[in-house]
Jmol script that loads the backbone (N, CA, C; Angstrom):
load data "model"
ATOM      1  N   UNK A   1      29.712-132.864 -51.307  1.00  0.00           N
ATOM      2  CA  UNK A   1      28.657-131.903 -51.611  1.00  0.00           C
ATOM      3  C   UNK A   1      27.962-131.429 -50.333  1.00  0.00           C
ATOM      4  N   UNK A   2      28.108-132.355 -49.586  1.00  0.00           N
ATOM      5  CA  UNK A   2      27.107-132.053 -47.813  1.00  0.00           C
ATOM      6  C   UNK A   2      28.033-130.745 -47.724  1.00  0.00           C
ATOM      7  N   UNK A   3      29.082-130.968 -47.491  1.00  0.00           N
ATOM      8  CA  UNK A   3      30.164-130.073 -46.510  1.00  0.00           C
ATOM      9  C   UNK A   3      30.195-128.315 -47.162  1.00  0.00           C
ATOM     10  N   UNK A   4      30.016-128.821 -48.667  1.00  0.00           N
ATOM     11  CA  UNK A   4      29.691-127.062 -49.583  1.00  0.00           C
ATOM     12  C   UNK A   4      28.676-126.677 -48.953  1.00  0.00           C
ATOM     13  N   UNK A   5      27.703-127.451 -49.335  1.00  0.00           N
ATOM     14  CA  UNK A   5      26.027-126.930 -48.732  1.00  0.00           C
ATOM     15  C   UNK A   5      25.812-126.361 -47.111  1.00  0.00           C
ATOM     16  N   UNK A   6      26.689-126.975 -46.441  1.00  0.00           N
ATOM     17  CA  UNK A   6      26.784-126.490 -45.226  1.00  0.00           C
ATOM     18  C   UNK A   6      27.993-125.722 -45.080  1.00  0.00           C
ATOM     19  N   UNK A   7      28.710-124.935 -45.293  1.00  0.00           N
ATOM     20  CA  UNK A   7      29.543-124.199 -45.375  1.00  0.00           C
ATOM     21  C   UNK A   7      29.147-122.967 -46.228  1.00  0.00           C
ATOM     22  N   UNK A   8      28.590-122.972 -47.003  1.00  0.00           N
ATOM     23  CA  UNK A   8      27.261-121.538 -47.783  1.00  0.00           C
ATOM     24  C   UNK A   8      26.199-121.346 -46.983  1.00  0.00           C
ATOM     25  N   UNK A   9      25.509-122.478 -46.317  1.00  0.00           N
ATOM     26  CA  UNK A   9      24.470-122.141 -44.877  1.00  0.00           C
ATOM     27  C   UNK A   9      25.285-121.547 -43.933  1.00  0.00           C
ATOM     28  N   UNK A  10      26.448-121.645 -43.497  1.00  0.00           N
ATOM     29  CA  UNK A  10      26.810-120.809 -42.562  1.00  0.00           C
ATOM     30  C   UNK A  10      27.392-119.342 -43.232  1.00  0.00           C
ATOM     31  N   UNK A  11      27.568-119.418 -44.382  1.00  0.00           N
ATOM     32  CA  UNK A  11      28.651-118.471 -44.978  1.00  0.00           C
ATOM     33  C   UNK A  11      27.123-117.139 -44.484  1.00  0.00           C
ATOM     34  N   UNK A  12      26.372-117.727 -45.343  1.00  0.00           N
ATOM     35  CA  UNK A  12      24.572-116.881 -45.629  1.00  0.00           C
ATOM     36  C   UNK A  12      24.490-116.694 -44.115  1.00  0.00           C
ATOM     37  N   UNK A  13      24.694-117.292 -42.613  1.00  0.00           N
ATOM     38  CA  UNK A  13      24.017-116.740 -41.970  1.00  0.00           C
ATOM     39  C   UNK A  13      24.963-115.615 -40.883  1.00  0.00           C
ATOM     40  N   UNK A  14      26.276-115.518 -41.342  1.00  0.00           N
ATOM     41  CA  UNK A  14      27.260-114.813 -40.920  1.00  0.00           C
ATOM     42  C   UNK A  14      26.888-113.358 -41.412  1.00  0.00           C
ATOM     43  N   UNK A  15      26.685-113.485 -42.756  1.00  0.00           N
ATOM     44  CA  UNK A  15      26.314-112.719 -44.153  1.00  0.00           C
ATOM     45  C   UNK A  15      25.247-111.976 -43.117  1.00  0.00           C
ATOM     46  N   UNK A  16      24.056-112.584 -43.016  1.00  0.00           N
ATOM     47  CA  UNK A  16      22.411-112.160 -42.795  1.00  0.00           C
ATOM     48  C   UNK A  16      23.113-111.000 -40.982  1.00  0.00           C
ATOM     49  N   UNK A  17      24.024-112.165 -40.208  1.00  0.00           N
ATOM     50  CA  UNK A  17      23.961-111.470 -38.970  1.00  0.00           C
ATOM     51  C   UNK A  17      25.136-109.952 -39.307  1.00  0.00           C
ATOM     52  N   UNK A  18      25.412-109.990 -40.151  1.00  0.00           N
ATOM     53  CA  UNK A  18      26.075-108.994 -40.421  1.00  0.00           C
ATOM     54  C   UNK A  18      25.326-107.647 -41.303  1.00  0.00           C
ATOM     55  N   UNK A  19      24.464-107.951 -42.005  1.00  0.00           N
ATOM     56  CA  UNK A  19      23.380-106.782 -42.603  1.00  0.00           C
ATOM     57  C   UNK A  19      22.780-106.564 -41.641  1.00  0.00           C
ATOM     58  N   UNK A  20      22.001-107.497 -40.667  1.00  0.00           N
ATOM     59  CA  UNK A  20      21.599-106.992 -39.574  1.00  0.00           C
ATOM     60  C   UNK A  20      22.112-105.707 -38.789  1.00  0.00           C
ATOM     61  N   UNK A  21      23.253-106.539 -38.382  1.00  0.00           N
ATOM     62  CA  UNK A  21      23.960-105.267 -37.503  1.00  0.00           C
ATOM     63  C   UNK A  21      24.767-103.744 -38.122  1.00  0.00           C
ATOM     64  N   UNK A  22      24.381-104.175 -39.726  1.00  0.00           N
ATOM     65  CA  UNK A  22      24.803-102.510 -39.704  1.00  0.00           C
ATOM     66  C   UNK A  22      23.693-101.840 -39.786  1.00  0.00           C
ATOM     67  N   UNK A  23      22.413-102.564 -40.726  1.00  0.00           N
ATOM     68  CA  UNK A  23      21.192-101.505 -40.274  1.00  0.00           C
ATOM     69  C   UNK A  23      20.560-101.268 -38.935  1.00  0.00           C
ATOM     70  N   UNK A  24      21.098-101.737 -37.905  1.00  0.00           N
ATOM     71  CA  UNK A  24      21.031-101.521 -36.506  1.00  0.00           C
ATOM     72  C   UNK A  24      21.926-100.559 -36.253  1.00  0.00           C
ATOM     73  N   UNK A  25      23.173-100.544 -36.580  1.00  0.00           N
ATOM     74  CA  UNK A  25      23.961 -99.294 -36.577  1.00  0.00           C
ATOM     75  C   UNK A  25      23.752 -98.139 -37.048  1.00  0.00           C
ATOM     76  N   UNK A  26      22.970 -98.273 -38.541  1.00  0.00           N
ATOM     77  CA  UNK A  26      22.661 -96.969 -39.237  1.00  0.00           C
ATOM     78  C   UNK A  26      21.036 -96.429 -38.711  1.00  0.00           C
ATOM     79  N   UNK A  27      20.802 -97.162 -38.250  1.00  0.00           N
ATOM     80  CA  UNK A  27      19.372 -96.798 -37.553  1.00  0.00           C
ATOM     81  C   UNK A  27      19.957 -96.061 -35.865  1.00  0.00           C
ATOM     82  N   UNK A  28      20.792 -96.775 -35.206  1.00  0.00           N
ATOM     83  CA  UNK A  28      20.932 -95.474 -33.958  1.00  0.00           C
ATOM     84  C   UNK A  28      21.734 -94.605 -34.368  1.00  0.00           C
ATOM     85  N   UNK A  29      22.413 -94.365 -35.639  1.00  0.00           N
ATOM     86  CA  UNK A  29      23.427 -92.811 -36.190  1.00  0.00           C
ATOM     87  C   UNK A  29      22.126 -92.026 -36.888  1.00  0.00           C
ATOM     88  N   UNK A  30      21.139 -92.845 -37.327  1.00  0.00           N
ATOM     89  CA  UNK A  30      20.195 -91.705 -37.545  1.00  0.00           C
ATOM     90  C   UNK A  30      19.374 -91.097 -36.549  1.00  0.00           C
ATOM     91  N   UNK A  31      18.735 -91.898 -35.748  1.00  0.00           N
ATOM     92  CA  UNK A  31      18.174 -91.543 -34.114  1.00  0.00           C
ATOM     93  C   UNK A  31      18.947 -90.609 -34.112  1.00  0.00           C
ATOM     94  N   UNK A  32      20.432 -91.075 -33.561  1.00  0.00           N
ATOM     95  CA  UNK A  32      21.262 -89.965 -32.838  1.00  0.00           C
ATOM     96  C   UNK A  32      21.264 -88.576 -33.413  1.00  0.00           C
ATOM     97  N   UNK A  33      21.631 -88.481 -35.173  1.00  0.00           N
ATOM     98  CA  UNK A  33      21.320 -87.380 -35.924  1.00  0.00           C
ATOM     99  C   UNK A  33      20.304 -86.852 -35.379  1.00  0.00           C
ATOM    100  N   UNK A  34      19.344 -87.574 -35.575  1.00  0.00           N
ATOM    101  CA  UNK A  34      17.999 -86.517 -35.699  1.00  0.00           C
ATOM    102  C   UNK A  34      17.734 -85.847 -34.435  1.00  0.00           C
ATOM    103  N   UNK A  35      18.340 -86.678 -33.242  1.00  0.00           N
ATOM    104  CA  UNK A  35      18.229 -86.199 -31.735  1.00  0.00           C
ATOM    105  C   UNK A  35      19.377 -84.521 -31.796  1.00  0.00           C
ATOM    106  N   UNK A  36      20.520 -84.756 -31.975  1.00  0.00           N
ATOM    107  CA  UNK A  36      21.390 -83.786 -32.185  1.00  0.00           C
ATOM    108  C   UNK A  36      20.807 -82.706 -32.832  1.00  0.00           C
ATOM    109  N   UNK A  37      20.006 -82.899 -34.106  1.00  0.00           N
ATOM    110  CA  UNK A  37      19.700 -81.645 -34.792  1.00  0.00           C
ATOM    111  C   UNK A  37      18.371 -81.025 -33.875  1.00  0.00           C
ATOM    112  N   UNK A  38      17.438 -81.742 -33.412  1.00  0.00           N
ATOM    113  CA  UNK A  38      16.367 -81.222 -32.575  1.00  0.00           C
ATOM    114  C   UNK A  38      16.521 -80.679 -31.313  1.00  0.00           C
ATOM    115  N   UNK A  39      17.664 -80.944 -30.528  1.00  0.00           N
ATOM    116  CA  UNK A  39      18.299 -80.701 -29.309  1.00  0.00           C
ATOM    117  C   UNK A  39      19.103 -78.855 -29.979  1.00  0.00           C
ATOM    118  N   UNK A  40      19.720 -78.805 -30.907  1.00  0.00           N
ATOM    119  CA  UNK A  40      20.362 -78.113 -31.203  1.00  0.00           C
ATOM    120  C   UNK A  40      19.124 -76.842 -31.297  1.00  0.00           C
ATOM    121  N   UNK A  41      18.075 -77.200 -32.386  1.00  0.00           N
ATOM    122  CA  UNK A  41      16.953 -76.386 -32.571  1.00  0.00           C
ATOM    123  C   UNK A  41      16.050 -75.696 -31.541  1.00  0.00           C
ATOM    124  N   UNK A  42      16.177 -77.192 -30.582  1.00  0.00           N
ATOM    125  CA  UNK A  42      15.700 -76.393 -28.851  1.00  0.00           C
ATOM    126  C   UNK A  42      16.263 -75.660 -28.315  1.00  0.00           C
ATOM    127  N   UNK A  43      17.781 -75.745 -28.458  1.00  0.00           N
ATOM    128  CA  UNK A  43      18.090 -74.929 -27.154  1.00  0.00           C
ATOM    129  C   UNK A  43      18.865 -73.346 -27.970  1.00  0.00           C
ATOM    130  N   UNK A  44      18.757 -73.542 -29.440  1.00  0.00           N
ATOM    131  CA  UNK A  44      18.687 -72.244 -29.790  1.00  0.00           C
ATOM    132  C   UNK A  44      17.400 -71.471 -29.969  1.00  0.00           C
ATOM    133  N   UNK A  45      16.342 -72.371 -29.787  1.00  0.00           N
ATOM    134  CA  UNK A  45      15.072 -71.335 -29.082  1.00  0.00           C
ATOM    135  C   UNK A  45      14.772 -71.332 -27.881  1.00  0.00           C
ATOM    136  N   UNK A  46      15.426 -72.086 -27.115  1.00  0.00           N
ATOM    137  CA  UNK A  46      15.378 -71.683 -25.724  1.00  0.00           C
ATOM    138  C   UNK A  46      16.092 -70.561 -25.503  1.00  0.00           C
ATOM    139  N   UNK A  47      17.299 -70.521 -25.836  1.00  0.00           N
ATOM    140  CA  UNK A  47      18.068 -69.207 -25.844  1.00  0.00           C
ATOM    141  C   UNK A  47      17.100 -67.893 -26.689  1.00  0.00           C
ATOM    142  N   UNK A  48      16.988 -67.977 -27.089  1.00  0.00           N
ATOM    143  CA  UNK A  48      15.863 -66.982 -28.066  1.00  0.00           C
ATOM    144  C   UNK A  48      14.915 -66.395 -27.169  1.00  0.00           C
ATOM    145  N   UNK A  49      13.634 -67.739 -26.271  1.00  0.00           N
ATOM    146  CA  UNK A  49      12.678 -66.940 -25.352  1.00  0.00           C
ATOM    147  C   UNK A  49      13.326 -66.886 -24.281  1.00  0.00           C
ATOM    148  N   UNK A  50      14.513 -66.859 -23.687  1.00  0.00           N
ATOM    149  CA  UNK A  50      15.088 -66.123 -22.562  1.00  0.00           C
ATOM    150  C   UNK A  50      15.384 -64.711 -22.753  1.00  0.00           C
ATOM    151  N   UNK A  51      15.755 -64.704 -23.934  1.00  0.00           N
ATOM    152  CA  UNK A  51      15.944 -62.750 -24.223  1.00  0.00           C
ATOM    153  C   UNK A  51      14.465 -62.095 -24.360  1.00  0.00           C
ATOM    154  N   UNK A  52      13.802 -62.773 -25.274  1.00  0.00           N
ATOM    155  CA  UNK A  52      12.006 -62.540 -25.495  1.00  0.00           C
ATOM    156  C   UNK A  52      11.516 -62.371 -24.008  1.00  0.00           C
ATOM    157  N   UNK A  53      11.692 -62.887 -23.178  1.00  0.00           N
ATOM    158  CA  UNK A  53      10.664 -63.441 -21.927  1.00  0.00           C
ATOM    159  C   UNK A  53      11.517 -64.090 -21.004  1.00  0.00           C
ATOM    160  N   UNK A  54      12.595 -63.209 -20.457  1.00  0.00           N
ATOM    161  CA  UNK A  54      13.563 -63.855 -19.549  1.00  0.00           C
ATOM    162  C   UNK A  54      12.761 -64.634 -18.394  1.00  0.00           C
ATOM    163  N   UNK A  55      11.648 -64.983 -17.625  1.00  0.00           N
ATOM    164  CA  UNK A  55      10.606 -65.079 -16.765  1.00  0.00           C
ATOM    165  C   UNK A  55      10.291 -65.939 -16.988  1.00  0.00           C
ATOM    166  N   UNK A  56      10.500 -66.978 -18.266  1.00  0.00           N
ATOM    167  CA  UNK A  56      10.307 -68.555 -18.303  1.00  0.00           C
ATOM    168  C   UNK A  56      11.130 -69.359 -18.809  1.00  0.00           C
ATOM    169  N   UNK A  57      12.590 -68.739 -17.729  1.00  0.00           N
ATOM    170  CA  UNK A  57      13.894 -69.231 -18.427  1.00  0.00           C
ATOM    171  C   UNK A  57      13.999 -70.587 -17.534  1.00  0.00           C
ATOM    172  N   UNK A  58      13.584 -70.848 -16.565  1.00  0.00           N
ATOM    173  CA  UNK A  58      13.243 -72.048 -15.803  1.00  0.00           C
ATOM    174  C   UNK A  58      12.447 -73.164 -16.605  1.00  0.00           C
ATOM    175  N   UNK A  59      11.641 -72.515 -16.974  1.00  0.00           N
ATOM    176  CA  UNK A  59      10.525 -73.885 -17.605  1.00  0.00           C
ATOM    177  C   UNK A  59      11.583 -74.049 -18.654  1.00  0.00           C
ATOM    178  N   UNK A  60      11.295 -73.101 -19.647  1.00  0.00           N
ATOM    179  CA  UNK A  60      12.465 -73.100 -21.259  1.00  0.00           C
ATOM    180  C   UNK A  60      13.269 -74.341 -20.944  1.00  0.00           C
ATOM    181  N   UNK A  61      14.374 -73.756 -19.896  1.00  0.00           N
ATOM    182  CA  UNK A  61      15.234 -75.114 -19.681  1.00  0.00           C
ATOM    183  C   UNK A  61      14.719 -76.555 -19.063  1.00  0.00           C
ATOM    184  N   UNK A  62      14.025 -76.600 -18.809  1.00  0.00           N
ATOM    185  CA  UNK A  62      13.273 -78.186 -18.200  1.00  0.00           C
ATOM    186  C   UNK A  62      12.806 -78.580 -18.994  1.00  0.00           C
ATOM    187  N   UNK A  63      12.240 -77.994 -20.071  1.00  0.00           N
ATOM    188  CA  UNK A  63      11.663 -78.656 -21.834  1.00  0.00           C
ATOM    189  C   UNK A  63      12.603 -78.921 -22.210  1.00  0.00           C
ATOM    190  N   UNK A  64      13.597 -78.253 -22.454  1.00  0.00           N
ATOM    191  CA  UNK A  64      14.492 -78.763 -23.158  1.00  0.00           C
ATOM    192  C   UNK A  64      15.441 -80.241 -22.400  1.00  0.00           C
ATOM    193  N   UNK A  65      15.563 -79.854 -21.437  1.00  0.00           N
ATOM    194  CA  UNK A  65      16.302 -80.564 -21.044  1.00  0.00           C
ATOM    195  C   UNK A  65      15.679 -82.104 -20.460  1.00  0.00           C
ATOM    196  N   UNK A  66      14.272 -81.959 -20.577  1.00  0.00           N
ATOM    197  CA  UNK A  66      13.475 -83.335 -20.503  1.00  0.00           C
ATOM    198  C   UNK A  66      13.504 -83.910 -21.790  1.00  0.00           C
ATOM    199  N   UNK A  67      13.903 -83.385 -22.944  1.00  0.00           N
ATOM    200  CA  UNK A  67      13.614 -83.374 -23.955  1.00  0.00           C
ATOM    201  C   UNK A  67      15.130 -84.308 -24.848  1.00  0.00           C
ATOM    202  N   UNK A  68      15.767 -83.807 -24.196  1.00  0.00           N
ATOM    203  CA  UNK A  68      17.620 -84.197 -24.023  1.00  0.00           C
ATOM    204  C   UNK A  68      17.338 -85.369 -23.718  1.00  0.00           C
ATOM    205  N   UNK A  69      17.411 -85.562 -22.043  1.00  0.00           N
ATOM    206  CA  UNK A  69      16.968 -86.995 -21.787  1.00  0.00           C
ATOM    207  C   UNK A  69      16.541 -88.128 -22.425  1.00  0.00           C
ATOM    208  N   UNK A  70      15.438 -87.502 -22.827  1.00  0.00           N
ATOM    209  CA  UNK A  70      14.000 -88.254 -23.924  1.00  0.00           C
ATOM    210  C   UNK A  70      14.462 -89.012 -24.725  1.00  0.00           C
ATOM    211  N   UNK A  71      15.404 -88.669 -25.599  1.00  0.00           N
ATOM    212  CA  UNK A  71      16.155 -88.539 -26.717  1.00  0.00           C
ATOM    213  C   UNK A  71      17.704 -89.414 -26.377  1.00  0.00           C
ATOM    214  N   UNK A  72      17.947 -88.979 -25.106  1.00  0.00           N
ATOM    215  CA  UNK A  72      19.783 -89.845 -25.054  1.00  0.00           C
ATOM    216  C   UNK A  72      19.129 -91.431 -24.464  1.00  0.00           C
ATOM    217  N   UNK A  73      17.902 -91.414 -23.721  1.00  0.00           N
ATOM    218  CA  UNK A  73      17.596 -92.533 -23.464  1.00  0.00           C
ATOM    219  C   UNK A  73      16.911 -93.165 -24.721  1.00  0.00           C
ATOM    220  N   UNK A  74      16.233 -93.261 -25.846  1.00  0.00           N
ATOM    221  CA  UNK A  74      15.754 -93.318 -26.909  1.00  0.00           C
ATOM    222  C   UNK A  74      16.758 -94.601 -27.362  1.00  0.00           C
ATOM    223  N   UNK A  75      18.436 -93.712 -27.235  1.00  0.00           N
ATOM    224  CA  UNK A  75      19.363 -94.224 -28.473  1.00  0.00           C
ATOM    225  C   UNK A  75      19.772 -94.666 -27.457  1.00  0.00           C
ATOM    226  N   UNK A  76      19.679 -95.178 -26.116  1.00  0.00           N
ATOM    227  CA  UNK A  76      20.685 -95.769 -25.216  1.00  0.00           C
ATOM    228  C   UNK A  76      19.636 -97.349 -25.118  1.00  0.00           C
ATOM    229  N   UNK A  77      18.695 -97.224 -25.717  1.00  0.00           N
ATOM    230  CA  UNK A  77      17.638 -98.236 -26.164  1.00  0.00           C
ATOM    231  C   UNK A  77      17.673 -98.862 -26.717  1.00  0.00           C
ATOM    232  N   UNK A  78      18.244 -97.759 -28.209  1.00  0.00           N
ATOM    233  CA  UNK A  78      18.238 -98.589 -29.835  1.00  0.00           C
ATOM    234  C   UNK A  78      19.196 -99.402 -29.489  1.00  0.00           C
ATOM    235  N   UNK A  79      18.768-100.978 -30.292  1.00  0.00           N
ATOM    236  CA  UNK A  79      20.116-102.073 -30.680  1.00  0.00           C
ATOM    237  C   UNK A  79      19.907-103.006 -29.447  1.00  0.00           C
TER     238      UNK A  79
END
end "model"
wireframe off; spacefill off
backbone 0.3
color backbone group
């Protein structure tokens, strides 16, 4: 009976380190999502006020692209 009981304690903590690591997984595919879709949203309005206001096509891109960064370091974090 020892050897069941300890063989379901390990079974449970294989189990536990394994839910762990996929909601660690599904947590940086959502980061990453949400980074992708906001990156995407920036730099099709960055493209947007370069035709609007070609004259702050410098800054435009340094927001965005601090913003990139922000974001790839974020998920180079997660986990």
């Amino acid at each position: 009976m020892g050897l069941q009981r300890q063989t379901r304690r390990e079974v449970e903590r294989v189990q536990s380190r394994a839910i762990v690591a996929k909601l660690a997984e599904d947590g940086r595919a959502l980061l990453t999502n949400t980074a992708l879709e906001h990156v995407g949203a920036l730099t099709a309005l960055e493209q947007h006020l370069i035709t609007v206001a070609p004259l702050g096509e410098a800054r435009y891109r340094e927001i965005v692209d601090s913003y990139t960064l922000g974001a790839a370091a974020a998920i180079r974090r997660w986990g």
